[in-house]
Each structure stands twice: as structure tokens, then as C-alpha cells.
N, C-alpha and C positions, 0 to 999 in steps of 0.2 A: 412552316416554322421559321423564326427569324433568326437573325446571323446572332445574336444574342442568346438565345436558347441552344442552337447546336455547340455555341461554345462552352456553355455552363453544361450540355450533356457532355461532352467532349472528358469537359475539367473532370465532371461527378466519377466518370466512369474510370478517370486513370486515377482518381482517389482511392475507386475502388479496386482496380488492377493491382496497383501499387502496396495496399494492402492485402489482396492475396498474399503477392510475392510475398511481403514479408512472413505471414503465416507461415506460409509452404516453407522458407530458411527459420522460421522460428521452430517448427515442424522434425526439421533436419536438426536441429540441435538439439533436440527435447531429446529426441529420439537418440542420439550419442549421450547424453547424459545420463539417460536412462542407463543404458545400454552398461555403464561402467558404476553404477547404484550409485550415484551421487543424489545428497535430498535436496530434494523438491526440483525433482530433475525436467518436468516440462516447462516451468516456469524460469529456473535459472539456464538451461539450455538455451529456449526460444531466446532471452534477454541479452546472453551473451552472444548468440549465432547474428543476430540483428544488430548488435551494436557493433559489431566488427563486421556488417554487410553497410552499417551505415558509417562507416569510416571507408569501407570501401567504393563508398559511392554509387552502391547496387541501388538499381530503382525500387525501394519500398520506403513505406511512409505507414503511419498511423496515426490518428486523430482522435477527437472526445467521441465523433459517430460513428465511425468504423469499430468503435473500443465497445459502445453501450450494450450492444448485444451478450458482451463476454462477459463484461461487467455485472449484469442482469444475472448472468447462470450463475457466477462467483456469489450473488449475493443472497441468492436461493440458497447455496448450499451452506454457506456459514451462517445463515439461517435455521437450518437442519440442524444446526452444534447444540440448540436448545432444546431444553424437551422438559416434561411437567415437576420433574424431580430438581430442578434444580435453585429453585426455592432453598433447601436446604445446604445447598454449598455456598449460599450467595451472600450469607451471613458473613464468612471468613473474607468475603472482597471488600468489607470497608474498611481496615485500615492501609489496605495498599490505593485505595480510590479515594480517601482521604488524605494522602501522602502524595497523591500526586501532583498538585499543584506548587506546594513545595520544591518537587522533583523539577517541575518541568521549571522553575525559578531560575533552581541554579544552570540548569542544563544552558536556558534561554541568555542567562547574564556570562557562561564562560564562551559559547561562540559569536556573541554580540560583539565581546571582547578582541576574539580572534581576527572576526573579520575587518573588524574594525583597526586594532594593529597591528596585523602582520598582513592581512590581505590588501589594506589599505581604502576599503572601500567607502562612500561615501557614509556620513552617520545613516541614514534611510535605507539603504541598501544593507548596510552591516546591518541592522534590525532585523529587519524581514529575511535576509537571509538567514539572519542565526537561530529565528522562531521555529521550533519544532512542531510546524503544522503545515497543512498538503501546501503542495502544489498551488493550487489554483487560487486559494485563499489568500497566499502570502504572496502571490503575483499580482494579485487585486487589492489587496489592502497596500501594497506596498506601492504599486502604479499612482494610486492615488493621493500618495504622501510624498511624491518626488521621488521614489527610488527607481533602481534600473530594473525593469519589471524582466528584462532578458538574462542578466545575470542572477536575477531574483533563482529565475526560472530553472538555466541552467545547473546553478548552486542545488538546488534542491531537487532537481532530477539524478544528476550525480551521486546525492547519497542515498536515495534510495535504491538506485544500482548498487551500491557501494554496501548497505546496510544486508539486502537480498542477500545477496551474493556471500555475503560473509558467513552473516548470523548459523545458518544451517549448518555450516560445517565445525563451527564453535560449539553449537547447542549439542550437535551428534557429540563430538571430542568429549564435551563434559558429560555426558550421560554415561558414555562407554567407560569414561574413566571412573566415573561412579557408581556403577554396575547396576546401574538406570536405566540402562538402551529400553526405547520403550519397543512395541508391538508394532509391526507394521498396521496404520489405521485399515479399518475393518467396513473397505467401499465397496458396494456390489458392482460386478462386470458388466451383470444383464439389463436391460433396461424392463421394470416392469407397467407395460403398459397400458393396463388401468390405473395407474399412478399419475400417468403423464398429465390430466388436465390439473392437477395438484401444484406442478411445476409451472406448466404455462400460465395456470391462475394466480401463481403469487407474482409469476415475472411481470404480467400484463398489468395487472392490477398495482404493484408496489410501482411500477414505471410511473403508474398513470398518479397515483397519491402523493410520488416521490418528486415530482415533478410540479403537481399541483400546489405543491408546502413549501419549495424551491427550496428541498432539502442538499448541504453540501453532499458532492456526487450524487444526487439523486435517481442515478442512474444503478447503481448501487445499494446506496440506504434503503430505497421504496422498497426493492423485492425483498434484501435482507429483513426487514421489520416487518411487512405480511407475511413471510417464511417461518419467523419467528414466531409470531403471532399464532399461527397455525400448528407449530409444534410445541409453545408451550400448554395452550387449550386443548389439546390431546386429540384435534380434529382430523390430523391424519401424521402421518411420522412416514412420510416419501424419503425418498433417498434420489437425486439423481447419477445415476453408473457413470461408472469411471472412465468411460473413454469420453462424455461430455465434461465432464469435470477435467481431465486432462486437455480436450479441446481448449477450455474458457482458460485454464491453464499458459498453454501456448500463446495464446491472443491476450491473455495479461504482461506476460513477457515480451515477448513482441512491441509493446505498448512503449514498457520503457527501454528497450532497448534503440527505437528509433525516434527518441528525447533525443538522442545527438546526430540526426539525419540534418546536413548541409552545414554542420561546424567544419573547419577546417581544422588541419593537425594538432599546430601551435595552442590555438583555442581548447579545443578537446583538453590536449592534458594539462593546459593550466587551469582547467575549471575540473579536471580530475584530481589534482593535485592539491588544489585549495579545501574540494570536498572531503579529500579523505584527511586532513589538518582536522575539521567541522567532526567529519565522521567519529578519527579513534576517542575525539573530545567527547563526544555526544556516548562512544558506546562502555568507554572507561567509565562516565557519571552512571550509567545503566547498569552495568556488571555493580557496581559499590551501594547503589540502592538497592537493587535484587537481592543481592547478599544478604545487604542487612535485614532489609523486611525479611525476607526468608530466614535468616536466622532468628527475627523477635516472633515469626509466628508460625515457623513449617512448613509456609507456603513452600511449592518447586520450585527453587531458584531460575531453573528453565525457564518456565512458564511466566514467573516474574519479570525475567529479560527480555520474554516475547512482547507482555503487556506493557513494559515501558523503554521496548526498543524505538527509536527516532525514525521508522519506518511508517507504511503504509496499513491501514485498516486491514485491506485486502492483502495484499501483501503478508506481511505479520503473522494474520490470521490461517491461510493457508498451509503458511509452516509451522504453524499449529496444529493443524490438522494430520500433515503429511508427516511428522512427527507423534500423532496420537497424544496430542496435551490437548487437553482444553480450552477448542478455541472460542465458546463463548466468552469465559475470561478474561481471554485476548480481544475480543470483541468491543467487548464494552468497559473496559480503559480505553482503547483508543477512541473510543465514541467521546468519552467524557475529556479526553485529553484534547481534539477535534475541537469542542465546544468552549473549551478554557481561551484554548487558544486565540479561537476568532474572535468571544469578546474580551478576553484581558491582554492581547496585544496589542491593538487599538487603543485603547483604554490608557496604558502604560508609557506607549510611544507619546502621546498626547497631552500626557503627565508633564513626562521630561523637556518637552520641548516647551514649555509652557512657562515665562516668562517665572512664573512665583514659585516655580517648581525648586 
């Protein structure tokens, strides 16, 4: 073997150590979170147990490859959210899926705003950062436009901690206070294992489709959309038990918790500080459309804030779950909000900067 391959097994394997570790302290804090019923407590534990191991400079790390495996499970199971009857509920998701583009306008034009005058940041980076779409999308489209694809990144890892971390305990507040509290969701413990090739066939299979279409996160989308695919044709209705679903849990968390692995302090909380400016902006427009759409059509206000909170697909959707709302709903807004984003941001930026504009 040459000195080149021992170091690249060397690297691989402390990628891979390093992500243990973080699991094992995302693990420890799923597990306190739990422990004290906080929602969505393997996901906000792992995220916060990891983001204060990655300020403290513990050796863990996590990456898009270490992540896909989790990703995969996450996208089976919010896949499961579908099932043949829901044809009939899906009539009432057009005018909140027709409202969103609008939504996501002003959402896009007041932190555009933000970043741009109070953060100071450059026009390209105020952009991209104030776009309410992933990560990786607005790091790339914005890379490629002059902006600072690190601060892109930063910014918008930030509030999706920021957004996580909140949302669940606002959504719990308003339910209770509405005498709404819903049901604890209804996941089996056991694993039933004639089931299992159901699982592994949508994960392998959606990888492999998801991958081939160079779907965004297609690590993700693939299993999600054969999962789905499989539960609304009524070919089999699996469930995967809770303690893997908690597993991909931990390692979702985990993910973004060590987003701020090798920031230093200073850094850290002004790029916490600028996000949460972005954040209560993004989640005040959220609360005032939810509302109203909920008041013009009965939708759940809840459910509404999940589908058009400034969060993650996966994410979102999970505390959808783990709160018993309807996470396809929450699905697929953020699919179509996903898809707005990546070509009418471009689209837009390209406009303005355009000498006739």
C-alpha cells in the first residue's frame, strides 16, 4: 500500500471515529432530553449536546457521508406519513401551496433587507443568505454569484439550529394553551421483521433513483419518494420501530449540531446573533401567514407553521411527526417551497443585478 492510501485510510477512519464520537454525545443528550419530555427530544438533545461539544472542542465531526445513512432511515419514514386515503385531504393543501410563493416573497425581501442593513453584508451574500432554502443550494448558487459561500453557510446552519430548537416548544405552548395537545404519535417499539426487506428496499433503491436524478439531498428525497410511492399504492404500509427512528434521530441532530465544529467563540456568536435577527424575522412572517391562512380555511395553525416554517424538510417534518400532525403536509410544502426557491432565486438575483432591471 502506498504512503498515499495509508493516509487517506488513516483520514477515512478518524472521519469515521470522529463521527462516532459525536453520535455517542448526541446519544447522551437525546437521552437527557428525553428523560425530562422535552419534543422531539433525540433530535434537539443530540443537536444541542454536539454543539456545545463542538464549541468545546471535543473531537467529533460530521459530514454529507457519515450523515446519508441517517438520512435514508429519516426519509423512509416520512415516507410512511402517506398512505392511500390521502387523496382526499389534499384538496384543502391548495390554497396554502398556492400562497406560498407569495409567502416565501416577502419572507425572502425582509431578510434580504436585514442582512444587507444591519448585518452589513455584501449585496450576494445578503441574498443568499436571506433565501429561505437549504443549505447546500444557497451555498452553491451563491458561491457562484460572488457571495461568501462560508458565511452563506454559517447563516443558514444557524437557523436551522435556531428554528429546531425553538419551533417544538412554541407549537407544544400553543397546542396546550388551545387544548389541542395532540396524542403522543402512534410508532411501534418492535421491529417487525418480515417487514424489514420493505425498509431496506425503498432505502437502496430511492438512494440509487435519488442519486441518479441528482435529486437536491438525494440522499433523502430518493428513499422519501419510493417510501411514499409504496404507501400510497397500498403495497405494503411498514412502519420502521422507534428505536431506529430515534437512532437516524440522533445522527440528524448530531449533523447540525457539529455545523459549528472549528468556529472559534467570537465567530460562533456573531453568526448566532445575526441568525437569530433572520430567525424571529422569518418566524414572525410564519406565525402571521399561518394564522391567517388558518383563519380563511381551518387549516391547524400548527401544522401550517410547521409547513411554512424557514426550517429543514426533514427537520420540520419530523416534529411533525413527533407531535402527531400531519407530516405529509409538512412534506410537501417544503418540497414545493425547495423547488421555488432554487429556480426563482436565481432567476431574481439575475433580474436585479441586470443593468435594465
Amino acid at each position: 500500500m502506498t504512503v498515499r492510501g495509508i493516509i487517506g485510510d488513516a483520514g477515512t477512519l478518524g472521519v469515521i471515529l470522529r463521527f462516532i464520537a459525536a453520535l455517542a454525545v448526541g446519544a447522551c443528550g437525546g437521552a437527557f432530553f428525553w428523560s425530562i419530555h422535552a419534543p422531539l427530544p433525540w433530535v434537539l438533545g443530540s443537536m444541542t449536546a454536539c454543539a456545545a461539544g463542538s464549541i468545546a472542542r471535543l473531537p467529533i465531526a460530521a459530514n454529507s457521508a457519515t450523515r446519508r445513512p441517517m438520512s435514508a432511515v429519516l426519509g423512509v419514514v416520512l415516507g410512511s406519513a402517506f398512505h392511500p386515503g390521502i387523496a382526499a385531504q389534499a384538496a384543502q393543501w391548495i390554497v396554502p401551496i398556492a400562497l406560498l410563493p407569495l409567502f416565501l416573497t416577502s419572507a425572502a425581501i425582509a431578510c434580504v433587507f436585514y442582512f444587507r442593513k444591519i448585518a452589513k453584508f455584501d449585496p450576494p451574500t445578503a441574498y443568499f443568505a436571506g433565501m429561505p432554502g437549504g443549505i447546500a443550494e444557497m451555498v452553491v448558487l451563491g458561491s457562484e454569484r460572488g457571495a461568501d459561500e462560508r458565511t452563506i453557510g454559517l447563516i443558514h446552519g444557524a437557523r436551522i439550529f435556531l428554528v429546531v430548537f425553538i419551533l417544538p416548544f412554541l407549537i407544544r405552548l400553543f397546542e396546550a394553551e388551545t387544548g389541542h395537545a395532540p396524542l403522543p404519535p402512534q410508532v411501534s417499539g418492535v421491529a417487525d421483521w418480515t417487514l424489514l426487506p420493505w425498509a431496506l428496499g425503498c432505502m437502496i433503491v430511492g438512494s440509487v433513483i435519488g442519486r441518479a436524478l441528482k435529486l437536491p439531498a438525494w440522499h433523502l428525497m430518493g428513499p422519501l419518494f419510493v417510501s411514499a410511492a409504496v404507501h400510497l399504492t397500498g403495497l405494503s404500509d411498514f412502519h420502521i420501530p422507534a428505536w431506529a427512528i430515534a437512532a437516524a434521530q440522533v445522527g440528524l441532530g448530531a449533523t447540525i449540531g457539529c455545523r459549528f465544529v472549528g468556529l472559534d467563540l467570537p465567530t460562533l456568536l456573531r453568526t448566532l446573533m445575526l441568525a437569530a435577527g433572520s430567525t424571529a424575522i422569518l418566524l414572525v412572517i410564519t406565525f402571521v401567514w399561518a394564522f391567517g391562512i388558518g383563519w380563511a380555511t381551518g387549516l391547524d395553525p400548527a401544522l401550517l407553521t410547521l409547513a411554512y416554517s424557514p426550517g429543514g424538510v426533514a427537520e420540520m417534518s419530523m416534529v411533525a411527526l413527533s407531535l402527531a400532525l400531519e407530516a405529509s403536509f409538512v412534506v410537501v410544502h417544503h418540497l414545493v417551497r425547495v423547488v421555488l426557491v432554487i429556480i426563482g432565486a436565481p432567476a431574481a438575483f439575475t433580474f436585479m443585478r441586470s443593468p435594465d432591471a
